[in-house]
TORMAR-941317 format. One record per residue: residue in three letters; x, y, z of N, C-alpha, C, CB in turn; residue number from 1. Coordinates in steps of 0.001 Angstrom, whole numbers. Glycine has a CB too. Example, Ala and Ser with C-alpha at 12.3 -4.5 7.8 and 13.67 -1.06 7.14 Angstrom:
! residues 2
NODE type    n_c1    n_c2    n_c3   ca_c1   ca_c2   ca_c3    c_c1    c_c2    c_c3   cb_c1   cb_c2   cb_c3 seq
NODE  Ala   13190   -5690    7800   12300   -4500    7800   13200   -3300    7800   11308   -4473    9046   1
NODE  Ser   12850   -2250    7080   13670   -1060    7140   12900      30    7870   14084    -598    5725   2
END
This chain:
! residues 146
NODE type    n_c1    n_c2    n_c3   ca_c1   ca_c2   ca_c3    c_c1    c_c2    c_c3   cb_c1   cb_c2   cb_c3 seq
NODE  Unk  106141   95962  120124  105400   94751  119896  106244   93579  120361  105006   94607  118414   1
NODE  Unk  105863   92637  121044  106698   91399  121527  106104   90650  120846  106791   90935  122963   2
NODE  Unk  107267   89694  120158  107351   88915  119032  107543   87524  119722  108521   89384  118001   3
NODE  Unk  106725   86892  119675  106764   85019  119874  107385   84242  118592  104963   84274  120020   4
NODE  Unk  108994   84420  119029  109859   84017  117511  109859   82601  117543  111610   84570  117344   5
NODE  Unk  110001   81687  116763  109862   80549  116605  111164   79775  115352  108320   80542  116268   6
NODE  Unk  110947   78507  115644  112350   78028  114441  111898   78137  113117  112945   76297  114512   7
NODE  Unk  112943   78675  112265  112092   79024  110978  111502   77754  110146  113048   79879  109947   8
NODE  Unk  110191   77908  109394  109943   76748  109211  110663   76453  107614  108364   76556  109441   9
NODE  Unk  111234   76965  106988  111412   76505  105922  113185   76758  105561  110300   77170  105012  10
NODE  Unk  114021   76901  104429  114709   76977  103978  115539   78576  103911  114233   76347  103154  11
NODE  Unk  116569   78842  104744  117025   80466  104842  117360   80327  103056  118786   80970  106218  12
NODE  Unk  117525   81998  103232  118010   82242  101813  119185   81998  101791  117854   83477  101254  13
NODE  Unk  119613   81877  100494  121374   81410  100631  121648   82526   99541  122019   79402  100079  14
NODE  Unk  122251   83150   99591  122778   84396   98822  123246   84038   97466  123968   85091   99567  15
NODE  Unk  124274   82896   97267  124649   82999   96144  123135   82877   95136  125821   81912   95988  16
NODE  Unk  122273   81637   95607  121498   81520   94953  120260   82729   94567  121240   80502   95420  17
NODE  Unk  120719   83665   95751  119537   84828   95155  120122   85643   94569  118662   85656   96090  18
NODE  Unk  121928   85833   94297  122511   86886   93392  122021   86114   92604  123998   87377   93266  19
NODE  Unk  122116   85227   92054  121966   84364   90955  120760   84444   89997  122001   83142   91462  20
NODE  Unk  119583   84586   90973  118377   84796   90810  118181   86352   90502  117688   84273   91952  21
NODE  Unk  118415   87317   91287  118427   88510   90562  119341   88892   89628  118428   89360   91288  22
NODE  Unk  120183   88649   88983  121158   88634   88054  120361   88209   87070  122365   87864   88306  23
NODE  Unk  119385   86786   87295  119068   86201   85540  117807   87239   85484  118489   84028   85195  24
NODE  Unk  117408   87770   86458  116187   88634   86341  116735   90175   85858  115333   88672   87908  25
NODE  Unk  117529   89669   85864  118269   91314   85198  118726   92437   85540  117679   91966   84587  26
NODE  Unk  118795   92389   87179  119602   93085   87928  120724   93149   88790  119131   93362   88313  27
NODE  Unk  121626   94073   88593  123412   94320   89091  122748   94092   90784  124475   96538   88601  28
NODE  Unk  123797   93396   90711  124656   92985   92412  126024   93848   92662  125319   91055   92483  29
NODE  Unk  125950   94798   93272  127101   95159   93500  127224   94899   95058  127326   96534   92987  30
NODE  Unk  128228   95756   95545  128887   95866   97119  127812   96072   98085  129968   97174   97342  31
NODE  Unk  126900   97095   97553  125762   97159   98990  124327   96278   98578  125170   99146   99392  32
NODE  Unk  124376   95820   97807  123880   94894   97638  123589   93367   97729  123956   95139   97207  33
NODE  Unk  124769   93299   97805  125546   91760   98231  125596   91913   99631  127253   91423   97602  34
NODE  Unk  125440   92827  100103  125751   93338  101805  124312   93280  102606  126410   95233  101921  35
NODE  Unk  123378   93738  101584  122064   93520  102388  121798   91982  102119  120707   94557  101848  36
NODE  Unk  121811   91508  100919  121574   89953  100650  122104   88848  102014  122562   89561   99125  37
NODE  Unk  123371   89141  101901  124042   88788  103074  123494   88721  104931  125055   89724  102874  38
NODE  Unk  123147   89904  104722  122531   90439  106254  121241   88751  106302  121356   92791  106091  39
NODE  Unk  120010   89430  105157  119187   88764  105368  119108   87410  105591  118683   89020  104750  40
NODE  Unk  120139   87125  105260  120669   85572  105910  121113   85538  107224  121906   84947  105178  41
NODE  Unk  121446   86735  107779  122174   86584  108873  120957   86917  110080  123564   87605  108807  42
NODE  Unk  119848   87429  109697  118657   87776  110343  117840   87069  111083  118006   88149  109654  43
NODE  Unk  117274   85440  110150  116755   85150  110626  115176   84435  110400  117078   85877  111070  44
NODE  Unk  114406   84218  111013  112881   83752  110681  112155   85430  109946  111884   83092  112580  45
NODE  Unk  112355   86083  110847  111460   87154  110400  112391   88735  110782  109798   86950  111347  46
NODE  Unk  112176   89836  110043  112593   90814  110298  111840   91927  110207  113453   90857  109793  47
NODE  Unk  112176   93330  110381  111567   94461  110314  113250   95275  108690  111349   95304  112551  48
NODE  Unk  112327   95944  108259  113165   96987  107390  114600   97182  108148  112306   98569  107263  49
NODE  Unk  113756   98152  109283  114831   98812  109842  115917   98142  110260  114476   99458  110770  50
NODE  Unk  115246   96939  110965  115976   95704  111811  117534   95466  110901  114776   93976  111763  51
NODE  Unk  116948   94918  109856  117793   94660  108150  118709   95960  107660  116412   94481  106668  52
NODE  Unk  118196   97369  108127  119207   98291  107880  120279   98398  108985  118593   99562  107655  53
NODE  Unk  119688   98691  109886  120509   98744  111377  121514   97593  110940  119447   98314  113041  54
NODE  Unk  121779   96358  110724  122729   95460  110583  123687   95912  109574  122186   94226  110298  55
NODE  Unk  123442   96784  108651  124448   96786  107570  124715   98452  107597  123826   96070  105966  56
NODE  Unk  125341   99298  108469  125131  100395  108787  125994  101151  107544  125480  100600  110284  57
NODE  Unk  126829  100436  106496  127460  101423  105621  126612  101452  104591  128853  101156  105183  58
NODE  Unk  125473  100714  104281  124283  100778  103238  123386  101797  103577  123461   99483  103136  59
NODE  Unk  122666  102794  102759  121791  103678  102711  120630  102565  103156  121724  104521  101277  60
NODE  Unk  119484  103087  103556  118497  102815  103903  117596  102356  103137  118211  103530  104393  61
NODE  Unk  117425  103373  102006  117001  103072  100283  117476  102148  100114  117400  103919   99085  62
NODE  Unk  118713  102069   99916  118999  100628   99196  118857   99141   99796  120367  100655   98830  63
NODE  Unk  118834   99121  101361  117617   98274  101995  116670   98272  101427  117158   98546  103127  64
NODE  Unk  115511   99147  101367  114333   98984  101062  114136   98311   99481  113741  100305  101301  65
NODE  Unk  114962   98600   98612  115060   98636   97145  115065   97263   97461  116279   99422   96219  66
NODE  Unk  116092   96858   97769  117021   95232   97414  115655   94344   98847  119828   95281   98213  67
NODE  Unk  114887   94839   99602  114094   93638   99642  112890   93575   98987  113835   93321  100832  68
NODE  Unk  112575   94942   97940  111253   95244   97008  111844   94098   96113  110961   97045   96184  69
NODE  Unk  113047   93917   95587  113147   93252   94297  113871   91970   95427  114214   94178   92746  70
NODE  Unk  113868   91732   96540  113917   90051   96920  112443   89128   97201  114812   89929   98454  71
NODE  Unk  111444   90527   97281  110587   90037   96909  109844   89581   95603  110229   90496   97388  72
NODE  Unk  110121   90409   94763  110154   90204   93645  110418   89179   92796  110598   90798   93456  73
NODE  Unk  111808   88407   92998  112157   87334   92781  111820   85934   93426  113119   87569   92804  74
NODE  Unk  110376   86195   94229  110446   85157   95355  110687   84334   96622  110582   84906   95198  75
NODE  Unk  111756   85700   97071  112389   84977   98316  112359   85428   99367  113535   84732   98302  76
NODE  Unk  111669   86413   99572  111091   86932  100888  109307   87350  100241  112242   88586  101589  77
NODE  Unk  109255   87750  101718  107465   88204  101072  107535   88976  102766  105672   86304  100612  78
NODE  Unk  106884   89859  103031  106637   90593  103869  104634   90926  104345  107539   91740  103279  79
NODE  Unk  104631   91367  105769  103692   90676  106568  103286   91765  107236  104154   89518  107420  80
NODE  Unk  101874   92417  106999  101896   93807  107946  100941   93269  109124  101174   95429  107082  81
NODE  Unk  101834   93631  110309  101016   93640  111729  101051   94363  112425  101127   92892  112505  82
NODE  Unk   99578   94266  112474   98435   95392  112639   99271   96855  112542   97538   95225  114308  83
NODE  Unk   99750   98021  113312   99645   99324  113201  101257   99791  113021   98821   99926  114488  84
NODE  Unk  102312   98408  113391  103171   98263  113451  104187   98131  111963  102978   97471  114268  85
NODE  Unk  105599   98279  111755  105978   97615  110399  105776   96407  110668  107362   97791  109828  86
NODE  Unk  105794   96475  109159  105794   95131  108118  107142   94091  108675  106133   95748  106169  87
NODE  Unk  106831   92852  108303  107735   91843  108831  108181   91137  107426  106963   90774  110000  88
NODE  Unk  109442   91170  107432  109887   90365  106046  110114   88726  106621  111610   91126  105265  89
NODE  Unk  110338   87524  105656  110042   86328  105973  110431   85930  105055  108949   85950  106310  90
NODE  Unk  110755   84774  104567  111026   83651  103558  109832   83671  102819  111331   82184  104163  91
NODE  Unk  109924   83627  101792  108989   83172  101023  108034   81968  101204  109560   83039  100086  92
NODE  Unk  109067   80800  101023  108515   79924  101421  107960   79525  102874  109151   79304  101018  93
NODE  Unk  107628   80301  103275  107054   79992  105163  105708   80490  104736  107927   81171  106875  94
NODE  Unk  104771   79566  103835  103595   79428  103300  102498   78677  104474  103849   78609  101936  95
NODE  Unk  103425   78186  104868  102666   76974  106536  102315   78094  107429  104143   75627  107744  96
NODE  Unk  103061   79744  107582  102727   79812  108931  101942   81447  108295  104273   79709  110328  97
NODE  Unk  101218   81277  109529   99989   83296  109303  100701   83371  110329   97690   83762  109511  98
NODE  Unk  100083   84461  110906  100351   85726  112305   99159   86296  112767  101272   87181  111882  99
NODE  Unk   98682   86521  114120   98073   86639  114809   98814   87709  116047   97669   85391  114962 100
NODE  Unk   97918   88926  116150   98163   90009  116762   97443   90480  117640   98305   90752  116112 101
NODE  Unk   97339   90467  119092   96811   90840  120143   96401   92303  119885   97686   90591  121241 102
NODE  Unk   95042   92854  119934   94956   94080  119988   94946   94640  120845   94318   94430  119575 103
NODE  Unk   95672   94100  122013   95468   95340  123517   97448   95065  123891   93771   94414  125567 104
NODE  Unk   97675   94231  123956   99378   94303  124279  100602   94384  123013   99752   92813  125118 105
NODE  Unk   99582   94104  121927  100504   93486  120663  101421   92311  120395  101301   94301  120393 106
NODE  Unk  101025   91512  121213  101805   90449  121316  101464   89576  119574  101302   89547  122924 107
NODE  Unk  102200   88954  118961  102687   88641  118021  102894   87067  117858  103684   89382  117984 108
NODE  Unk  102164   86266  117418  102317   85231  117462  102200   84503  115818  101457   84894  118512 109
NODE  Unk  103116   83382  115580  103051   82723  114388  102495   81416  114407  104230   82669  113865 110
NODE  Unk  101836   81366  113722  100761   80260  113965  100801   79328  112499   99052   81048  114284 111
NODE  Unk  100549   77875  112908  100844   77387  111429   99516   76988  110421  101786   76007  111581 112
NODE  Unk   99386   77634  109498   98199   77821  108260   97145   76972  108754   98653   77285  106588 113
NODE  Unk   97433   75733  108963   96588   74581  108651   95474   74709  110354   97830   72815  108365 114
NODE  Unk   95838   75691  110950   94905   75927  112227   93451   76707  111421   95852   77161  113612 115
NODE  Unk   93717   77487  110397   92454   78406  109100   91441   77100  108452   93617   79346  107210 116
NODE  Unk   92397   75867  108289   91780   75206  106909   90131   75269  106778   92220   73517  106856 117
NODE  Unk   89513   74791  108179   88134   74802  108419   87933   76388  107506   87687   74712  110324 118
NODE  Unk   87842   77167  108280   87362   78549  107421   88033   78617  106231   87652   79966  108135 119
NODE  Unk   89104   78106  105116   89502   78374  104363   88283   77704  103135   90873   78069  104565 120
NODE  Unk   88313   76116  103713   87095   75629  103221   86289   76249  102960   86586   74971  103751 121
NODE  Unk   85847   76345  103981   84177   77074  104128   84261   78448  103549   83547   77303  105898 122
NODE  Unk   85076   79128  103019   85164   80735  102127   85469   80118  100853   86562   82074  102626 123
NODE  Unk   85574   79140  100604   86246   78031   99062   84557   77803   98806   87581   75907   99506 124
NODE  Unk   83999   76748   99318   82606   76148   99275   81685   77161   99184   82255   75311  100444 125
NODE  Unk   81746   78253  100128   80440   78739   99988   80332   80457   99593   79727   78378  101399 126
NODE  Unk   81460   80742   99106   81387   82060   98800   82365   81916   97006   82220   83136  100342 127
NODE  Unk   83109   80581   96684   83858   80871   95982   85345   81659   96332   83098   81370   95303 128
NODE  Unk   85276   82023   97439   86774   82579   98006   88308   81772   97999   86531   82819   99534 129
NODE  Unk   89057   82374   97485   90220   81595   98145   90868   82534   99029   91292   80994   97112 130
NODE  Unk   91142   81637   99770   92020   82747  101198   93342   82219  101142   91401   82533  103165 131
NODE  Unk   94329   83613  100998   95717   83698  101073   95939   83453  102573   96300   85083  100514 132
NODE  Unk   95934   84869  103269   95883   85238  104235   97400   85372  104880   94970   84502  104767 133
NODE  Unk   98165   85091  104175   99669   85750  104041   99905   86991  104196  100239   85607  102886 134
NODE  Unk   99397   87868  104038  100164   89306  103897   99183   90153  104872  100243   90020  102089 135
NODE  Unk   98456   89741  105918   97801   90784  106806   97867   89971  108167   96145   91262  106304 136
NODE  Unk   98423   90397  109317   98102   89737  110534   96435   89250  110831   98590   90752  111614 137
NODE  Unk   95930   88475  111641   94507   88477  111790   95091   88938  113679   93421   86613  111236 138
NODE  Unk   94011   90166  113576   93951   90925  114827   92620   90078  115581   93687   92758  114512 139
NODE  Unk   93107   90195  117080   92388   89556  118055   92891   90204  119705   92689   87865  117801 140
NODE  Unk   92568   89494  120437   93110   89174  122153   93545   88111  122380   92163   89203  123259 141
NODE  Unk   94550   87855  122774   95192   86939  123143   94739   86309  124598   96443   87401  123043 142
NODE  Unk   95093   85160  124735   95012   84906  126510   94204   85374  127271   96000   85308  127249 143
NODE  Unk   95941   86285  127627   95963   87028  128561   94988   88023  128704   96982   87444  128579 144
NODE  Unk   94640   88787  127507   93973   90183  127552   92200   89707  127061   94940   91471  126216 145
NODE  Unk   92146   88583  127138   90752   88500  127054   89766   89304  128120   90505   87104  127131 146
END
């Protein structure tokens, strides 16, 4: 999948403050833990699992997966499935931007919320809906592959 990466829009995680945060939530920080925390700072706007394991190669894989179930948990990432592909982890706070997924090349694009509002409205007004729309790519054609 080719990814149209962009500057992140909000605030990276800063580690101390998320040991901090999982600590008052009631869970040990140890060595490979502090090691993936770490990474995910070192990552970026957006990542894949694997992406996040591959960087910290003396951490089990599990314990990747564990330590971003409970960074989500605490708020500070949130993760993004597009389309057939993994899931994309992200800041939490990058509430401004969805994703949009070409269904013939997979091209990958981040797009910022407020391009929905019209339809967000209009599923608010006339169905009673509120639309997240955070946690699923919206599949299409891009451009090119129209």
């Amino acid at each position: 999948m080719t990814t149209v990466r962009r500057a992140h829009p909000g605030r990276l995680v800063e580690p101390s403050e998320v040991v901090e945060q999982l600590r008052a939530a009631g869970h040990t920080v140890g060595r490979t833990r502090q090691a993936v925390v770490d990474a995910v700072r070192r990552q970026g706007p957006s990542f894949t699992a694997d992406e996040l394991a591959a960087s910290v190669p003396d951490v089990h894989v599990a314990t990747v997966y564990r330590t971003l179930g409970l960074l989500e948990e605490i708020g500070a990432l949130r993760h993004v499935h597009l389309s057939h592909g993994p899931a994309i982890y992200e800041q939490a706070d990058a509430d401004d931007t969805r994703h949009l997924v070409c269904e013939v090349c997979n091209r990958h694009y981040a797009v910022p919320s407020d391009v929905f509002e019209t339809a967000r409205q209009r599923l608010a007004d006339e169905y009673g809906f509120v639309l997240h729309g955070s946690h699923f790519a919206i599949v299409g054609r891009c451009a090119s592959c129209v």
